[in-house]
C-alpha positions as CSV (number, residue, x, y, z in Angstrom):
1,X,0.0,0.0,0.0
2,X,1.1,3.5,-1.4
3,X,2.1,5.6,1.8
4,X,-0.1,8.5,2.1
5,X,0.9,12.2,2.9
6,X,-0.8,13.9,6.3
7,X,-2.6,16.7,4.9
8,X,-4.0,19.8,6.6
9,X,-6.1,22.3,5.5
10,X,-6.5,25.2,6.8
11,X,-7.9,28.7,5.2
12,X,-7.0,31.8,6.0
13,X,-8.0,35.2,4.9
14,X,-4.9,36.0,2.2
15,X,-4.4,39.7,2.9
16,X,-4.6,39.9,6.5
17,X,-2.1,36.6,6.2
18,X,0.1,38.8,4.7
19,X,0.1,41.7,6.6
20,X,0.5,39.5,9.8
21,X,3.8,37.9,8.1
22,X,5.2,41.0,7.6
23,X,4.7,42.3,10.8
24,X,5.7,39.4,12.7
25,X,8.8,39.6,10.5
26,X,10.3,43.2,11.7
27,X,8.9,42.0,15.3
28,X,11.7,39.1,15.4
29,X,14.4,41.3,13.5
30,X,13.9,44.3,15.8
31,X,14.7,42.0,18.8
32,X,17.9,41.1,17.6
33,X,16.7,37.3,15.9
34,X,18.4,36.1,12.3
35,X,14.8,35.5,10.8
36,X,16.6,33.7,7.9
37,X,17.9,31.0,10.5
38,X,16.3,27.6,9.8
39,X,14.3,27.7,13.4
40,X,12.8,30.8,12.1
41,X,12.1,30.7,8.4
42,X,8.5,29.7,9.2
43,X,7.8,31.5,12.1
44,X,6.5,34.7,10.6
45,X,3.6,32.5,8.9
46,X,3.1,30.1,11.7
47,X,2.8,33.2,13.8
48,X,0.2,35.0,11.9
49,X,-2.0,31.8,11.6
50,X,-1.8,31.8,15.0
51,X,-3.1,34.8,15.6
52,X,-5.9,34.7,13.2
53,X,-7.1,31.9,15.0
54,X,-6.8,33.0,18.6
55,X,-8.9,35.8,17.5
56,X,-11.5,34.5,15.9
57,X,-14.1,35.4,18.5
58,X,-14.5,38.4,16.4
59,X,-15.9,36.8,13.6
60,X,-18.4,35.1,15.4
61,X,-21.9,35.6,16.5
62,X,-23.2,34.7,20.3
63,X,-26.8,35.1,20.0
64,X,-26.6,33.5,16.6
65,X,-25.1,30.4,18.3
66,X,-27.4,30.7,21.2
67,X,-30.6,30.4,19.4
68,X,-29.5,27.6,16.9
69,X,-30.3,25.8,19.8
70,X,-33.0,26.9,22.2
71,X,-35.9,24.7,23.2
72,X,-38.9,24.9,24.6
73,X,-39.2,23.5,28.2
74,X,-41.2,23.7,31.4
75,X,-37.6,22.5,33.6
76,X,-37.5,25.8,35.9
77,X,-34.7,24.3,37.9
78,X,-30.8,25.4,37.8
79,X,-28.6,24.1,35.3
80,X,-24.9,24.2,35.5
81,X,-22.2,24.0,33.0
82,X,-18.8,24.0,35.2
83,X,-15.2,23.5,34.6
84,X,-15.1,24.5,30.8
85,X,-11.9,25.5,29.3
86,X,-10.6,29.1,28.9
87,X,-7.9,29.6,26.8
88,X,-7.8,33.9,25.9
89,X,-5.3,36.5,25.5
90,X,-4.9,39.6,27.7
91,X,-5.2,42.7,25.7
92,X,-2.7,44.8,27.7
93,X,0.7,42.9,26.9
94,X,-0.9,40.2,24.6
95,X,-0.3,37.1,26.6
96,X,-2.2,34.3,27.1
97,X,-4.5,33.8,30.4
98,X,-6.3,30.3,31.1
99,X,-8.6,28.4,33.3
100,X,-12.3,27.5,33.9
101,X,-15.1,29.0,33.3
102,X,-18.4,28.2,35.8
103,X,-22.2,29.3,34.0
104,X,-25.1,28.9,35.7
105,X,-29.1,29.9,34.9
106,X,-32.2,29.2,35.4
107,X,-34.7,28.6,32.6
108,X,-37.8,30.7,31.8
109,X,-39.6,28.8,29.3
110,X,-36.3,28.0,27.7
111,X,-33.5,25.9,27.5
112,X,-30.6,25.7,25.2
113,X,-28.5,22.9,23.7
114,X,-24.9,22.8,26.5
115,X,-22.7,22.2,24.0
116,X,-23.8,26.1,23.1
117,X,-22.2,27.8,26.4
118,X,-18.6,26.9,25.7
119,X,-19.2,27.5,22.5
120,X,-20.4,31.5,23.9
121,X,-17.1,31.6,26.3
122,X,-15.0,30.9,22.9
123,X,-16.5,33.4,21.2
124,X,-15.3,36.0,23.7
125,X,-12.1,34.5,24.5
126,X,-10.8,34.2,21.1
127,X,-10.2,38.3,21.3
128,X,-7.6,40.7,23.3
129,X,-9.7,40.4,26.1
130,X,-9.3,41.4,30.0
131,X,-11.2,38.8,32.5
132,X,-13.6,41.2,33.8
133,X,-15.4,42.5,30.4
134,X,-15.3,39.0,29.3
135,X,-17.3,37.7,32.4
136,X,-19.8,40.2,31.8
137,X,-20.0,39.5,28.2
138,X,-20.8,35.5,28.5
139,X,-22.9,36.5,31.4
140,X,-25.1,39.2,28.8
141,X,-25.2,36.7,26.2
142,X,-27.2,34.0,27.8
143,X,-29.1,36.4,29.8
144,X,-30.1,38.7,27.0
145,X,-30.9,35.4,24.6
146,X,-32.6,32.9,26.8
147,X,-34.5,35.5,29.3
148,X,-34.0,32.8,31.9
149,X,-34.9,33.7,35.6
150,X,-31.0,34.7,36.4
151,X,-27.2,33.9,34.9
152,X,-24.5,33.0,37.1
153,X,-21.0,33.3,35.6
154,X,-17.7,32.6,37.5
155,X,-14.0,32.7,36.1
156,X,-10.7,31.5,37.8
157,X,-8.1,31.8,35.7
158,X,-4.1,32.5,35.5
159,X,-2.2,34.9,33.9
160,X,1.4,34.6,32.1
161,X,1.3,38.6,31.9
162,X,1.9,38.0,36.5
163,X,3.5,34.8,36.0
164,X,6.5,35.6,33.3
165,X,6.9,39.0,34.1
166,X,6.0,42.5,36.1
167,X,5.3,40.6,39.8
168,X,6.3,37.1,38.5
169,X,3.9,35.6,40.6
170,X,3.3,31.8,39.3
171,X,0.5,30.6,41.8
172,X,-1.6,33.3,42.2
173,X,-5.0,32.8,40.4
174,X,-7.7,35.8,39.4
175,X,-11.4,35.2,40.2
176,X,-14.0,37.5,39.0
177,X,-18.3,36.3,38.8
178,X,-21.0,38.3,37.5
179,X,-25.0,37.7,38.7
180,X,-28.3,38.8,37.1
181,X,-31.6,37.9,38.5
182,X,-32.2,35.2,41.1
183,X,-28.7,34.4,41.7
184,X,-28.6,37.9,43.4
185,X,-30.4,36.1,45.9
186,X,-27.9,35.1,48.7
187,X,-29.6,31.7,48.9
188,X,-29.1,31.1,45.2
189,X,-25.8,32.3,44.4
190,X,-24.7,30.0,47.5
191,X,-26.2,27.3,46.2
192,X,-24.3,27.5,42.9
193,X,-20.7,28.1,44.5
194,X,-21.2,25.1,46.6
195,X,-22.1,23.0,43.0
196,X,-19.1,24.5,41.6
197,X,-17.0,23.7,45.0
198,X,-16.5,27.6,45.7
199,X,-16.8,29.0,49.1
200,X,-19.3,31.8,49.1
């Protein structure tokens, strides 16, 4: 049997490509690197792939993904999505911050497909993003899409732009939440950072 080539396609808008590859280009020679060394020949491209794809969010549409896949649904009780993924980029020195992201709410005639909420935390962490605005803005989403009785929305997540330089700090971890409705309530919001295993 013929060997067969690995083969990946990937498709990328041309002109931004190219702007990206020439930027990324006079990055590495202003910091001192021989761009035309074999370890770096590719880099420029890699790089601006890279970025088109960590940025992403941009291009894409939370409330369109939100009600692809809303149902109809008497269940009035809290539903949880914890311990999803969070990969996104601080906007202040471009570095990457990661960790979990915790969504709560409570229906109101609606429910919506779970596969959809990571999808919504994607589509605001694939931008130059700080942790508070993107809480808020996964919180809005759902909240302003479903109408559900309240949203509950809780981040942890750590930082390179501490950990590899300013304070240098490698265990310290940032937590920020966002509320709307009945997880205001005392009662409720405690309820959901027990299910989440936070302290409230």
């Amino acid at each position: 049997m013929a060997n067969k080539k690995y083969l990946k396609t990937e498709h990328y808008d041309a002109t931004t490509t190219a702007d990206l590859i020439s930027s990324y280009t006079r990055i590495l020679d202003t910091v001192g690197e021989d761009i035309s060394r074999e370890g770096l020949e590719k880099t420029p491209e890699r790089a601006a792939k890279a970025m088109q794809y960590l940025t992403q969010g941009y291009e894409l549409d939370a409330s369109a993904i939100l009600k692809s896949a809303m149902f109809k649904e008497d269940y009035s009780e809290m539903v949880i999505v914890k311990d999803i993924e969070l990969y996104s980029m601080c906007e202040h020195h471009i570095l990457p911050f990661f960790g979990k992201v915790h969504i709560a709410y409570i229906p109101n005639g609606y429910v919506v497909g779970l596969s959809k909420l990571p999808r919504v935390v994607d589509v605001y962490a694939r931008r130059l993003q700080v942790q508070e605005r993107l809480t808020d803005q996964i919180l809005h989403a759902i909240q302003d899409n479903l109408n559900p009785l309240g949203v509950a929305v809780v981040i942890e997540a750590a930082h390179m732009c501490m950990m590899m330089r300013g304070v240098q700090k490698q265990n310290s971890m940032t937590t920020t939440s966002a509320f709307t409705g009945e997880f205001r309530k005392a009662e409720t919001r405690t309820e959901f950072l027990s299910l989440i295993g936070k302290k409230s």
